[in-house]
C-alpha positions in Angstrom: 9.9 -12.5 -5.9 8.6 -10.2 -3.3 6.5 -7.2 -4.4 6.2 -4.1 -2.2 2.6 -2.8 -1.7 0.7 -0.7 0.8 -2.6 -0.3 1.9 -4.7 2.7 2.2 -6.2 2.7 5.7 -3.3 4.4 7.2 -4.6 7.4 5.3 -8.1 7.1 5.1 -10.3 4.1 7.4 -13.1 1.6 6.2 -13.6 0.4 9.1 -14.0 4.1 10.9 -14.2 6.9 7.8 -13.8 9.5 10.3 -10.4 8.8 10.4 -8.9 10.1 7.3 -12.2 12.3 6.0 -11.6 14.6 3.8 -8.2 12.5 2.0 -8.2 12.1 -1.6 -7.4 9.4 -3.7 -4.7 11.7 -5.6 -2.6 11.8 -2.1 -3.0 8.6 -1.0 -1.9 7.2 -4.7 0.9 10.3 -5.0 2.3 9.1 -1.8 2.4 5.4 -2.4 4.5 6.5 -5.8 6.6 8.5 -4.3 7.5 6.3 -1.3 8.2 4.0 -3.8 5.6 1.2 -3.7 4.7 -1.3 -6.4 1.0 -1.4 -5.7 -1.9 -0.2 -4.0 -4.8 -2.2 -2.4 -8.3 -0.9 -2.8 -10.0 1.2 0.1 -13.5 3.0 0.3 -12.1 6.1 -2.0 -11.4 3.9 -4.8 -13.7 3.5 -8.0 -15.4 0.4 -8.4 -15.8 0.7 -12.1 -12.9 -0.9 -13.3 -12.8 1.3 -16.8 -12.4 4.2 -14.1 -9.9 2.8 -12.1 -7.4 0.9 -14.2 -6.1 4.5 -15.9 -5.8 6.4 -12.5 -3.7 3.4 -11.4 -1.9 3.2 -14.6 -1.1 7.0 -14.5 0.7 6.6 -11.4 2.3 3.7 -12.7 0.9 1.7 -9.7 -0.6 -2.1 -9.9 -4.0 -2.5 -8.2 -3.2 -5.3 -5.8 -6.7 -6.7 -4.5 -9.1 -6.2 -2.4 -11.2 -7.1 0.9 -14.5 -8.7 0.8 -16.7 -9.5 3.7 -18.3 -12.8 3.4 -21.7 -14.3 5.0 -21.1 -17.9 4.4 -22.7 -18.4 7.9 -25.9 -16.5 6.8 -26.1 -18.0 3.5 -25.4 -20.7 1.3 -22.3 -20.6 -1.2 -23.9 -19.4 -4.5 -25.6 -16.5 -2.8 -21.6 -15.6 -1.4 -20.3 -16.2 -4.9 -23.3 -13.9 -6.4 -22.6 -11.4 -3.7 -18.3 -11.5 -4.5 -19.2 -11.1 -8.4 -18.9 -7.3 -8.7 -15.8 -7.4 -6.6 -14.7 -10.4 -8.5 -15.2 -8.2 -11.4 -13.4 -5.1 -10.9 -10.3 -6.7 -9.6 -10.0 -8.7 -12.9 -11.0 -5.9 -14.8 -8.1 -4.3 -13.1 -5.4 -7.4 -13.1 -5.7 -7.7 -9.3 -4.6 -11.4 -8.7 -5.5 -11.2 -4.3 -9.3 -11.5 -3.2 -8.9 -10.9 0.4 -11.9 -12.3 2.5 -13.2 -13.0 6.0 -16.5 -13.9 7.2 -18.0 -11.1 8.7 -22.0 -11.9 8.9 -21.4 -12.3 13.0 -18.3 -9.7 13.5 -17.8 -7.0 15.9 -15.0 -5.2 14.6 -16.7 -2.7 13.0 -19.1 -2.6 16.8 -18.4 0.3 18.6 -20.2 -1.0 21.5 -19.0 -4.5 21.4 -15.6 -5.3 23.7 -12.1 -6.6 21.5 -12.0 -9.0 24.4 -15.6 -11.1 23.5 -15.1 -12.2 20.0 -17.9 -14.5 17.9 -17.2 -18.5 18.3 -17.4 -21.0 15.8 -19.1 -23.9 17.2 -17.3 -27.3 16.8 -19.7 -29.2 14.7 -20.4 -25.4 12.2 -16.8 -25.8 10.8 -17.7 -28.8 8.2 -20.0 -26.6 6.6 -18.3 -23.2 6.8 -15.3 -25.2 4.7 -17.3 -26.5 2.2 -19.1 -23.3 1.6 -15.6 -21.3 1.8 -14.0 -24.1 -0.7 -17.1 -23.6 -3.2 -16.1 -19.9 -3.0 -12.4 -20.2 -3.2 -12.7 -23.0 -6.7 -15.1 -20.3 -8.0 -12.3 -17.6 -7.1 -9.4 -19.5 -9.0 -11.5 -20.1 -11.8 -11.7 -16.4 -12.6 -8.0 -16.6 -12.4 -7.6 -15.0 -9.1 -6.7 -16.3 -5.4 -8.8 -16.7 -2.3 -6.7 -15.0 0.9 -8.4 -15.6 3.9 -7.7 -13.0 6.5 -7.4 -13.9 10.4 -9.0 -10.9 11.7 -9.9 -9.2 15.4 -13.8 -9.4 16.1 -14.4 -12.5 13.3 -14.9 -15.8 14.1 -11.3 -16.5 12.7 -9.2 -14.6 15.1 -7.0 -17.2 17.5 -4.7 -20.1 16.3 -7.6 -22.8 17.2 -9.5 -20.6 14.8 -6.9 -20.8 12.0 -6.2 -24.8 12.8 -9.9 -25.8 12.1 -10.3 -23.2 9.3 -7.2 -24.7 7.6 -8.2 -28.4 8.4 -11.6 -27.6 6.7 -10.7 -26.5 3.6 -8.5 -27.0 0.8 -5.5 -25.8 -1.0 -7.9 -23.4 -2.9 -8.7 -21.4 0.6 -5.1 -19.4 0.9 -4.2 -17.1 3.4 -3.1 -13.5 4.2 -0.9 -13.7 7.1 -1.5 -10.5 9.0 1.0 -9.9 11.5 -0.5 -7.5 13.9 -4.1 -9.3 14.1 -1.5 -12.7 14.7 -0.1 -11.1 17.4 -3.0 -10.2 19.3 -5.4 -13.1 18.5 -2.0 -16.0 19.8 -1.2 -17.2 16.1 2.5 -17.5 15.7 2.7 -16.3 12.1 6.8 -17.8 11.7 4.7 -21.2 12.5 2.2 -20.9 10.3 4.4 -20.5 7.4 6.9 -22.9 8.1 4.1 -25.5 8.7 1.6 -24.6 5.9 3.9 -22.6 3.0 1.6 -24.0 0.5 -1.3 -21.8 1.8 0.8 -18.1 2.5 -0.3 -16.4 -0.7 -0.6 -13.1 1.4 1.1 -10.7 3.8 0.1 -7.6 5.4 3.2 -7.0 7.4 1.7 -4.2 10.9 3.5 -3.6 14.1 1.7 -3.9 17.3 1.8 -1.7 20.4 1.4 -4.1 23.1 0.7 -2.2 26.2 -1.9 -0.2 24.5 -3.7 -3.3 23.6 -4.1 -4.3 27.1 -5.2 -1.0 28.3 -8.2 -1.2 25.7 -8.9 -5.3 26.7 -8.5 -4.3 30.2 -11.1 -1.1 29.8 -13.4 -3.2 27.9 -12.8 -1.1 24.8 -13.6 -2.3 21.3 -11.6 -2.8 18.4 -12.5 0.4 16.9 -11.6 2.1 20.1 -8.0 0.1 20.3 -7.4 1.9 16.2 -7.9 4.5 17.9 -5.6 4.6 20.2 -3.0 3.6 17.9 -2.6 -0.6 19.3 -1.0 -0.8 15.5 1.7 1.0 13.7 3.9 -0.1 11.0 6.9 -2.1 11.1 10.0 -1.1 12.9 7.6 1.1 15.5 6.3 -1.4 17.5 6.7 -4.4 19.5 6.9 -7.4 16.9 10.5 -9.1 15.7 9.9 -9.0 11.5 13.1 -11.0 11.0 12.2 -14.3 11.5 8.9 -14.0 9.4 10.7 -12.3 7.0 13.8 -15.3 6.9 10.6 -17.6 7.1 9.3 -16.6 3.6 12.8 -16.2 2.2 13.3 -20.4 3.2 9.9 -21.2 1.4 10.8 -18.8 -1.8 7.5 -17.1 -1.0 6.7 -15.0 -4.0 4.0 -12.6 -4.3 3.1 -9.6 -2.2 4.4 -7.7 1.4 1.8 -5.0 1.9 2.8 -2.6 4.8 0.2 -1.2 6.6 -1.7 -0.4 10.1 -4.9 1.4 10.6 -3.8 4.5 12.6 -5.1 8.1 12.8 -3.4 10.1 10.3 -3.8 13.2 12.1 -1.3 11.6 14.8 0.3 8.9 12.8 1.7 11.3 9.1 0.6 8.4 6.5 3.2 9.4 4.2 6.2 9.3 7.2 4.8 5.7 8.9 4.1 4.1 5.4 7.8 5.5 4.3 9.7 3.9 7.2 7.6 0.1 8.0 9.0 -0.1 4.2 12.2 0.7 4.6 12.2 -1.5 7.9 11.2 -3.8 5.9 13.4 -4.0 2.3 16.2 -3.4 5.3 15.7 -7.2 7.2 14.9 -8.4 3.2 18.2 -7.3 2.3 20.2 -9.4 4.8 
């Protein structure tokens, strides 16, 4: 059964809070109700106390659907990561989230204004043993608190092109899931149709976002970084962009895929209404679901 969520950075932006300042959690959760939505994921206005946030989420009858972590398993071992994940660990229980959402992010340069999209950190060859062990420590560690590890492909991470995901995945086990993330799969060459059909038994995630092609290649070809390319609105939501949803979305029909579609797309609000873009990639959506 698919289950329709949405994430907050359309409205307000981890990665960049200056897009966004000044939004409230009451909007961004009035919104998602009203739109429609099942669930919410966590973003940077949430309360990490989970005796805090399971009522506001209950009042607007919304299910708290997970939440990102940034690993370090490449600057430290696995019991440090899983000491690190713990507090997040324990507010999505605390809250019946069932998706931990990680990447490794000790080496990124997403968050780098000053660092290009188009130079992202490399794995070297003989560093991926390791990285899987440590990320199939974290992941067993993860499903023993009743949850499930979703790695996320991401821009700027040293999991970002379709090599990437082929030695991540051939490193780890079944424990180490993955969100499939359509608009960072666009850009970083991973054919997310493929990935599904070849490895259904991993897809325990999906962040459906639109791309905008030719803006993408402006910001590669002006050496701008990935903050810059948010900015100038390389994503949007589905149905506004460049990327076919129909065969993903026949994909995870054929492999009974069950759990949640999260629409999203970091954007600036003050050009991209939240509540308008986050109304219609839905829609766009539950339209090619219907078929």
């Amino acid at each position: 059964m698919i289950r329709w969520g949405v994430s907050p950075i359309g409205w307000a932006n981890d990665d960049l809070p200056a897009l966004g300042a000044g939004t409230t959690l009451d909007t961004i959760l009035s919104d998602a109700r009203d739109i429609g939505f099942a669930g919410v994921e966590l973003g940077h206005l949430f309360p990490r106390d989970p005796a805090i946030l399971a009522p506001i989420m209950a009042a607007y009858g919304l299910a708290t659907i997970g939440g990102w972590h940034g690993m370090r398993l490449l600057a430290h071992d696995a019991d440090a990561e899983i000491a690190a994940i713990t507090p997040h660990l324990d507010l999505l229980s605390g809250v019946g989230a069932g998706i931990v959402i990680v990447a490794e992010t000790s080496n990124a340069v997403h968050v780098d204004p000053s660092h290009p999209l188009a130079s992202p950190p490399r794995l070297a060859e003989a560093d991926w043993p390791d990285f899987g062990r440590r990320l199939d420590q974290v992941a067993a560690h993860v499903a023993a608190r009743g949850m499930r590890l979703a790695y996320h492909h991401h821009l700027g991470t040293v999991v970002e092109t379709a090599a990437d995901l082929d030695r991540l995945l051939a490193n780890t086990g079944p424990a180490v899931g993955l969100t499939i993330d359509t608009g960072h799969a666009r850009y970083g060459g991973i054919d997310p149709v493929a990935v599904v059909r070849a490895r259904p038994e991993r897809i325990v995630h999906v962040h459906a976002k639109d791309v905008r092609a030719d803006r993408h290649a402006a910001i590669l070809r002006g050496g701008g970084s990935f903050l810059d390319g948010v900015g100038a609105g390389i994503f949007t939501t589905p149905g506004d962009g460049d990327y076919d949803f129909a065969p993903l979305v026949a994909a995870l029909q054929i492999i009974d895929y069950s759990g949640w579609i999260v629409i999203e797309a970091e954007q600036d609000p003050a050009l991209a209404n939240p509540r308008t873009y986050a109304a219609s990639g839905l829609a766009a959506m539950q339209e090619l679901a219907q078929r």
